[in-house]
N, C-alpha and C positions, 0 to 999 in steps of 0.2 A: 689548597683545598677549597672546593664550591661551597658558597653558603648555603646551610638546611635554609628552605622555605620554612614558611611559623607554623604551616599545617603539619608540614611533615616531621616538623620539632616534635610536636602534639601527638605524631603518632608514634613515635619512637616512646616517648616518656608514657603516655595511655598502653602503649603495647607491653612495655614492660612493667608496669604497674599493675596489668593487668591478667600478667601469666599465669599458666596452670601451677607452675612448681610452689610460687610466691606463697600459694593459699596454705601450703604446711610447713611455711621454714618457721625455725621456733626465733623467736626476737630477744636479741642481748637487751638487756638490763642494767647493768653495772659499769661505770663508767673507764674501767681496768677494762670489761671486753668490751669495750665500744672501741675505744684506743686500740687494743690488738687488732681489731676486723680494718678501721680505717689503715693502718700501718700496712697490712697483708692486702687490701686494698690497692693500695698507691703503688704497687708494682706488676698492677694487671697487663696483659696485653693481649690483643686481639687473639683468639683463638684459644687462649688456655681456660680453664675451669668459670663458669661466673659465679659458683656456688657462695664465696664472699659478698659481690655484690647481691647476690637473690636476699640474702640476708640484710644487708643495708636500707635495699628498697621495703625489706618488708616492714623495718626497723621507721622508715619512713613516712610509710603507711599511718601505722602505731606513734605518729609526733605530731599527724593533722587534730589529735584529739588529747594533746599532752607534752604539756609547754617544756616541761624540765626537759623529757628528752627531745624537744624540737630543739631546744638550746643548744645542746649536748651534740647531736648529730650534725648541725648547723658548722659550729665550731671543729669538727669533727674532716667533715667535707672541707672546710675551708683550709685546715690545713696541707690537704691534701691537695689543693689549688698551687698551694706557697712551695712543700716540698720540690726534690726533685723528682716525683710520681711521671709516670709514662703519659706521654699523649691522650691515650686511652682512657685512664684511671681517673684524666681529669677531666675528658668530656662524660665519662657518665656519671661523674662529683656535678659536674654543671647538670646536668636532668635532673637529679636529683634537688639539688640546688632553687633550678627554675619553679619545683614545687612548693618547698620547704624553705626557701632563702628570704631573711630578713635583711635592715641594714649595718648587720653583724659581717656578714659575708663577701659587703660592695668592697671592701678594698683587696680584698684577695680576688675577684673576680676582676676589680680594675687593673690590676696588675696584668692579667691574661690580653689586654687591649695594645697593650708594646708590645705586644712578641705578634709580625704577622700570620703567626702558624698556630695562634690560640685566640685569635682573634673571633673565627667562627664558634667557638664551644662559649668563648664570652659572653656571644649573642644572644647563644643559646640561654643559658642562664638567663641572662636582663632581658629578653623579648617580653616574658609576663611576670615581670618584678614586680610586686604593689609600690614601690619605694618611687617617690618622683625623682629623689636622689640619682635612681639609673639614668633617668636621663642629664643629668649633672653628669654623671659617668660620661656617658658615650658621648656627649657636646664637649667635655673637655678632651679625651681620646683623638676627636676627628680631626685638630689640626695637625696633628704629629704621626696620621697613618697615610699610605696611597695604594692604587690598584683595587685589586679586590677588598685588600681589611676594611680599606675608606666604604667602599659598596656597602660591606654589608652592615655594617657600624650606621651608613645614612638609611636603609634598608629597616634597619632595628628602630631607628629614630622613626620613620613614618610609619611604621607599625604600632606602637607607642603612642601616635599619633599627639608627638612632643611639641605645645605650642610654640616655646619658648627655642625652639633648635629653626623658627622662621627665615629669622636672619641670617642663620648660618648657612643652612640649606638656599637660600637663595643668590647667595655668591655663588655658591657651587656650579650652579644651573648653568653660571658662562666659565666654567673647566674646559681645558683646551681635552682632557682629556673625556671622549662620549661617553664612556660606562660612568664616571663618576657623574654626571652632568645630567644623565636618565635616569639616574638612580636619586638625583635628587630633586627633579622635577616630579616625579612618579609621590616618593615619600611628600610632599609636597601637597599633591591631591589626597593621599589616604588623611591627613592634618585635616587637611579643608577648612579651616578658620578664615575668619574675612582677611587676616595677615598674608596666609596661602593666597589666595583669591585673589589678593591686589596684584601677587605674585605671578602668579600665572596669567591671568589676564594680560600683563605686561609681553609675557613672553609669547604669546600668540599674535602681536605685533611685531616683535621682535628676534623670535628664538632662531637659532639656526636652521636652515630648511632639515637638514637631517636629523635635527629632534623636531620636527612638526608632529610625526607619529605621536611619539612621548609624551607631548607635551596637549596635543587633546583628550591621549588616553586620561592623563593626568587630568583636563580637565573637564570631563564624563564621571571620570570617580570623585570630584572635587563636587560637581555642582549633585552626585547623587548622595552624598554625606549632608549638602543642605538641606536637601529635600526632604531627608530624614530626620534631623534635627527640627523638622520644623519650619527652616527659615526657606519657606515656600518662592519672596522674591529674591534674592539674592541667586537662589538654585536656577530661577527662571531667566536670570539676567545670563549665568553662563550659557546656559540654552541658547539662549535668543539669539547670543554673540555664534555660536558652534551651529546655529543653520542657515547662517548669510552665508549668499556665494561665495564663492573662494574658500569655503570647509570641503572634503571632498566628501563624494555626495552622500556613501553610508553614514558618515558625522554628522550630516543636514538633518537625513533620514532621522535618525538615533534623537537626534535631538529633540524634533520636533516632535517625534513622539513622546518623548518626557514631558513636551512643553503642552501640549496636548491633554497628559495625565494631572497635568499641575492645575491648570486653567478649571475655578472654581463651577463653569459650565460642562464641564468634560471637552471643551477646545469648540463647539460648536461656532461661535464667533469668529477663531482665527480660522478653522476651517474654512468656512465662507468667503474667509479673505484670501487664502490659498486659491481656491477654487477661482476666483476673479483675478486672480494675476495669470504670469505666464510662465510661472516655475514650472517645467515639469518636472523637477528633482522630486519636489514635497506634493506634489499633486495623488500620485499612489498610498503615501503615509494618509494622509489628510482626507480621502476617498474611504478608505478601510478603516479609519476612527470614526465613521457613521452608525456602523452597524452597531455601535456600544453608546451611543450617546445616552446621556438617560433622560435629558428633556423629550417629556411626552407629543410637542409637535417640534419636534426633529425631523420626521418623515416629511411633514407637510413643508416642512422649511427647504429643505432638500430635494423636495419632487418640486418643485420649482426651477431648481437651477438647471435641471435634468437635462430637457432642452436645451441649453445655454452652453452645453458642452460638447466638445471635439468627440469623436464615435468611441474612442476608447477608452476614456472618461466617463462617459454615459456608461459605458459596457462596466466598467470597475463599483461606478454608482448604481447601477439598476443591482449587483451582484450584494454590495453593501447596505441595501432597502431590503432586498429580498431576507437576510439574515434580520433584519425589523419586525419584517413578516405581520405588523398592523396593518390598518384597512388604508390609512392613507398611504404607505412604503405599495400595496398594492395596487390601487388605482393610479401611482405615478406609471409602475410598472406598465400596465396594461396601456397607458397613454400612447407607452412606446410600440404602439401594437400598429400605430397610425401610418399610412399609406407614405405621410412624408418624411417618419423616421428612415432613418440609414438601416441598407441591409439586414449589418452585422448584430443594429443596436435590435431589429426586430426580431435575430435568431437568438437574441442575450434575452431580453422581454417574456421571449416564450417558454425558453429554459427553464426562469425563471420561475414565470407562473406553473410549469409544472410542478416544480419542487413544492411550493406554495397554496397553489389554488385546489377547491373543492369544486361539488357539482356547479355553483356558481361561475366557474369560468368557460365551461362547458361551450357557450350562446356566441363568449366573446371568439373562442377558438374556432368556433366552427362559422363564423362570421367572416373572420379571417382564411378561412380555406377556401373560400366559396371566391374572395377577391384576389387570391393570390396568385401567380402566372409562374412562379420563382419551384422549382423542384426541392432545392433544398427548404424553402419556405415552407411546403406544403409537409416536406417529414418531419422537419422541425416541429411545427403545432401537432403530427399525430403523439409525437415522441411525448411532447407534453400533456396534449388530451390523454395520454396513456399512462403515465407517469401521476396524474390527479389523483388527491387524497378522497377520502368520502364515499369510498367502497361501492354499495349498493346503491346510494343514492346518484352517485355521480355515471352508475350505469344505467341507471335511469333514465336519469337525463342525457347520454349519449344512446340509448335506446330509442328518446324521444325523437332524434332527429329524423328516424328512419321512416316519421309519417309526415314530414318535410315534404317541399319540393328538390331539396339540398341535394348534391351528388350522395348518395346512399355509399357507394365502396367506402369511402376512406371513413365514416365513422363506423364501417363492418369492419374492418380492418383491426382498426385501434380495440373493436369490441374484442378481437382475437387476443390480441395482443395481451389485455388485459385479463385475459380468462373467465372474460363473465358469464357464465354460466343461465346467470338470467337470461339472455339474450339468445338463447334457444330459438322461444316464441315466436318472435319476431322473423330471426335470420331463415327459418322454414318459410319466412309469410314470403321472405325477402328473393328466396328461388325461384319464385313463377315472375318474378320480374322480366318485362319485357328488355332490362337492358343486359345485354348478354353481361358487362363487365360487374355488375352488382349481383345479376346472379351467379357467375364464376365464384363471384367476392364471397357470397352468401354461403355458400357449398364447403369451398377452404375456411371458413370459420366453424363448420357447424362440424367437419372433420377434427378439428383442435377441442370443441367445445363441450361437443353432444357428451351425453353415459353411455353406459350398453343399454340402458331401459329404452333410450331412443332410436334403435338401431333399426327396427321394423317400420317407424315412421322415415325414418333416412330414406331407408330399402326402398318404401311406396312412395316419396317424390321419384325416385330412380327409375322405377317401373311406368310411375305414368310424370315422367320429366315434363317439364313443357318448354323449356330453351334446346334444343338439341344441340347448338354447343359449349352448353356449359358440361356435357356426359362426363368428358373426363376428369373433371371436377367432382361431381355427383358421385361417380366410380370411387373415387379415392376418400371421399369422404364416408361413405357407405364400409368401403374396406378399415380407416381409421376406427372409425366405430364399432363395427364387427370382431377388431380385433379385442375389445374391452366388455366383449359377451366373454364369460370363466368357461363357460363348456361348448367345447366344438361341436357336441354334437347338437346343442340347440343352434349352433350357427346353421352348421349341415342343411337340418330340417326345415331353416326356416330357407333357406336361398333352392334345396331342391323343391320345394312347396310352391314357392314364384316362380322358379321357371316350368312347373306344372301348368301353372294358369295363366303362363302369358306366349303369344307366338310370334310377336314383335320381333322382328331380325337382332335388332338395335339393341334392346333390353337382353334377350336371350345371350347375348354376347356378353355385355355385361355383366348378366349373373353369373355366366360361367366362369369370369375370369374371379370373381369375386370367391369360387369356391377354392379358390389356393388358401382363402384363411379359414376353413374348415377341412383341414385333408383328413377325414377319416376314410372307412372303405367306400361307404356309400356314394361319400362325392367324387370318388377315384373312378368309381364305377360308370357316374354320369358324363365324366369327362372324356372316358374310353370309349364309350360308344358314339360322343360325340365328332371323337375324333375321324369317325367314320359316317358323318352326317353327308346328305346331299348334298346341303347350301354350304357352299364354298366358304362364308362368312361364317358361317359358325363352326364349319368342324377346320378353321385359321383362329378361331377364337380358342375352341379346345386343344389344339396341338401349341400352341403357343403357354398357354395355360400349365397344359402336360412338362413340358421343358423346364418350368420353373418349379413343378412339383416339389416338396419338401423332402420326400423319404423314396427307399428301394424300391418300392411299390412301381415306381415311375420306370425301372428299368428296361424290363422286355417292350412296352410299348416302343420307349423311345428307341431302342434299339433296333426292332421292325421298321421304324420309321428312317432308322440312319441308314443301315441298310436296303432299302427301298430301291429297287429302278425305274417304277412307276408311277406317270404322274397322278395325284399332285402332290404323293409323298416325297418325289425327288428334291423338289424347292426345299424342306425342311429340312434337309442332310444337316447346316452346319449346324442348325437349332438345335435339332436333335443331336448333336455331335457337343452343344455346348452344356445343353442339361446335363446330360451321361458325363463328361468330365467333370461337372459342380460335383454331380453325386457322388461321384470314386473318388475325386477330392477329398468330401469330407467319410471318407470312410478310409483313406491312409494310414490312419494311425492305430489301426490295428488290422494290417496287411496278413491276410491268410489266401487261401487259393480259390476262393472262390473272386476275393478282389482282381489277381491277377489274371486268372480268365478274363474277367472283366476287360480287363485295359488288352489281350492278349482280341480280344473282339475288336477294340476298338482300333487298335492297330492294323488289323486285317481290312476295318470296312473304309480304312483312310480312302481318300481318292484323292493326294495330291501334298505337296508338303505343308503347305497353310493348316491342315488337317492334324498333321501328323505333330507340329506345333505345338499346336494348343494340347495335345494326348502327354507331348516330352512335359509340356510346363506342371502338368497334374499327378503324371509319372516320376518328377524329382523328389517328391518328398513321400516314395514308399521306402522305404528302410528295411530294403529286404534282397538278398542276392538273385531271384529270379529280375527283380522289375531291376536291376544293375547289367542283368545278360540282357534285357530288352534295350536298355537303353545304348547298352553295346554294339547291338545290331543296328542301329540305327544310323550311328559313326560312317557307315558305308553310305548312306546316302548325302551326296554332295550338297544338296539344298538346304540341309535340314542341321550339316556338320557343327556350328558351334552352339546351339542349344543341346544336342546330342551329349555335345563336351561337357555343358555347363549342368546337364542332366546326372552325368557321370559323376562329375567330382563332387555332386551334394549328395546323391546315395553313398559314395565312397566315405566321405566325411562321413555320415548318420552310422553305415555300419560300424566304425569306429569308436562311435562313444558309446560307454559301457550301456548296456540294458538298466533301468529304473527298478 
């Protein structure tokens, strides 16, 4: 049988102590029924009634606060150790026991340590004896058990954490047998006395390579028992030895981080010393103990070495300043901003200072964009100009630049990025810019940016643009905004109103296309008749416009238009062939006959199978037995055959699932 671990002793004995039935059994009294319960007792076995024990344990209970019957039940239990009681009967007489046991009950329980089949319930008992005696017990036990009894017996001893079991335990460690041998190196370190310690020290010189594990675990819990007692060198000495070379490297690690938490500096001194050698084992530990140092010039001591360091190093340390987050951890940072840092260490620096910096970093970021040639470089400082703490004021100051001589896009950019809303003003001033790419820049920000209260000043750069080609910029920005006016029909008014009063080709075009985000009737109205303008340009602006129409309204035009054999409505067939399927598209899902007509038109005005295509793909998802005969006829045409199929078998499927 495996030995219980001492938690899980703990929770066997708390689970049962702790039960629902326990809180109403009535508690024997009289020492006639204490004797009938223990006798009825000691022939329990797995599975039959506990109702005797729930009594015992409650009995038990009721003896933490009353000596006569802790006597009584003590001697009680213990008999039942000596009887011949079942296996059973006598390990939960030991929980019991492990509670309640004085050193009334060690020689009945000693007894259990010769048999190796009651060896574990023994344990169980003497793991939380108050009695030093138990470990009298189980040190006299251990020369006369083997295998597992011996285990758990040295197992119990380092739990106990028995000073006096040193020397025993220390033979053990060279057992030809390895469980006895791990099990007492292990108990060993739970001890942790400077007797262990000589102990194991020794054995890190010497142990067998296949307790090398064992024998650091052992002594990681050895020097963490120092630590905590108090005896700060002693703990530092195992350390110091478990992060020389030849530990392997998680042990270096481990250690030196303790050794780190030990050092009356918080390790800043051994740091440094790390840092100047050539370990790279302990170089990452000793990198990442910066960020908690609590000497106030840490930073400064550290922004020193910065430089001094291989690029990845640097990158670990600027990352461990940055958690500093003081003005000196930030001026190392920005150091590495410098033309002759390394790449990597100038995209770490900038990172950096984004998490970190306010509008103060603004000057140095945009200093840096202006000398940098590197692409990734140049995203890297927006990501961080973007990323700066300091809200308002930091747009500010990235506002300020734009009356620079500085490239203007990339701080419009980051303004977008950033959502700054202040940056309206400006990004408007920033449109009539003679450089096309700042005013493109300027147009895509103020689309992200602008309200709907600004939609009419959008609208008037657009009308009297002054870059011609930044328009489709302008255009889309105009539309972004337009869309965040609540009522269409002050959209409507206001874009029929401008193209009232303007005759520009250019603009005229524009505003037409613009009124796809006002489709009421009004703007449907202006589109149709444009679609029948003179200037070739603008009634290609209205028909193209018409095609993306929102709603049915759009239908008989486009449909005139698909059907058309006259130029220059012929050019528009497949346009007008694409709108008309958008539209029946989304009118599928509630297929009646006037839908089908629809597609029954659109089939007729095909002129070729590329046509007839795009009508199958919009025709598969009616769920309705006419548009199944439609797509049946189709199956005859050779061209067009496996979308026809694939047409088929998705109405087939749709008619098949139940109606909703």
């Amino acid at each position: 049988m495996k030995q219980l671990t001492h938690k899980f002793r703990l929770w066997i004995v708390c689970g049962l102590m702790t039960a629902p039935w326990s809180l109403t059994v009535r508690a024997a009294t009289t020492p006639s029924e204490l004797n009938t319960l223990t006798s009825a007792a000691a022939t329990y076995e797995s599975g039959q009634s506990l109702e005797t024990w729930r009594r015992l344990e409650s009995l038990a209970r009721e003896a933490t606060t009353n000596t006569v019957l802790r006597s009584q039940l003590e001697t009680g239990l213990a008999k039942i150790l000596q009887a011949p009681a079942t296996y059973d009967a006598k390990r939960l007489a030991c929980q019991q026991l492990a509670i309640i046991g004085s050193d009334r009950s060690l020689p009945a329980i000693a007894e259990l340590l010769k048999n190796n089949e009651t060896v574990d319930i023994a344990c169980l008992a003497l793991s939380t004896h108050p009695s030093v005696k138990a470990n009298e017990i189980l040190r006299h036990a251990l020369p006369n058990l083997s295998g597992s009894a011996r285990v758990q017996v040295i197992n119990t001893l380092g739990d106990r954490r028995d000073a006096k079991s040193v020397e025993l335990l220390s033979a053990l460690t060279r057992d030809p047998e390895a469980a006895t041998a791990e099990a007492a190196i292990v108990s060993l370190g739970k001890i942790g006395n400077q007797a262990a310690a000589r102990v194991i020290a020794e054995l890190r010189k010497t142990s067998r390579p296949a307790l090398d594990h064992v024998v650091v675990e052992a002594s990681l819990r050895l020097a963490q028992q120092r630590a905590r007692s108090g005896d700060r060198k002693n703990a530092a000495a195992v350390y110091e030895d478990l992060s020389q070379p030849g530990q392997p490297a998680a042990v270096r690690r481990a250690a030196l981080e303790a050794l780190l938490r030990l050092d009356p500096d918080g390790g800043e001194q051994r740091i440094l010393k790390v840092l100047q050698e050539s370990d790279a084992v302990l170089k990452p530990v000793a990198i990442a103990r910066v960020k908690s140092l609590p000497g106030r010039k840490a930073s400064a001591t550290f922004a020193r070495e910065l430089p001094k360091l291989p690029a990845q190093e640097q990158i670990w340390l600027i990352e461990s300043l940055a958690d500093r987050a003081d003005k000196a951890a930030i001026e190392a940072i920005k150091g590495r901003l410098a033309p002759d840092a390394l790449p990597a260490v100038r995209l770490a620096a900038m990172a950096a200072l984004g998490r970190l910096g306010d509008a103060s970093m603004v000057a140095p970021l945009a200093l840096f964009l202006t000398e940098t040639t590197r692409p990734e470089e140049t995203q890297a400082a927006m990501t961080a100009m973007t990323n700066l703490r300091g809200g308002l004021a930091t747009d500010q100051a990235i506002i300020s630049l734009l009356k620079s001589g500085a490239n203007h896009r990339q701080p419009i950019a980051v303004l977008a990025r950033r959502g700054s809303q202040a940056a309206v003003p400006a990004l408007l001033i920033e449109t009539d810019s003679p450089d096309v790419k700042v005013s493109k820049a300027a147009f895509q920000a103020l689309g992200k940016l602008a309200k709907a209260e600004d939609a009419g000043t959008i609208l008037n750069k657009l009308v009297h643009l002054r870059v011609a080609e930044a328009r489709d910029e302008a255009e889309s920005a105009a539309a972004q905004v337009l869309a965040k006016v609540p009522n269409i029909s002050t959209r409507s008014t206001t874009l029929r109103t401008l193209l009232s009063q303007t005759s520009d080709r250019e603009t005229r075009g524009s505003l037409l296309r613009l009124l796809i985000q006002a489709p009421d009737a009004e703007a449907f109205a202006v589109i149709d008749k444009a679609c029948r303008d003179a200037d070739a340009r603008i009634a290609d602006a209205a028909l193209r416009t018409l095609a993306e129409w929102p709603n049915l309204v759009a239908w008989q035009p486009l449909m005139a238009c698909y059907g058309a054999t006259n130029a220059p409505y012929q050019a528009y067939h497949v346009l007008a062939l694409r709108g008309l399927v958008r539209l029946a598209g989304e009118e599928n899902a509630k297929p009646n006959e006037t839908l089908l007509a629809g597609y029954r038109q659109l089939l007729s005005g095909a002129q070729n199978d590329e046509d007839r295509k795009l009508i199958l793909g919009a025709l598969s998802g009616v769920a309705h037995p006419e548009a199944l005969r439609l797509a049946k006829e189709l199956l005859k045409i050779e061209g067009i055959r496996p979308e026809a199929e694939l047409a088929v078998k998705r109405i087939e499927s749709a008619l098949k699932k139940p109606a909703r």
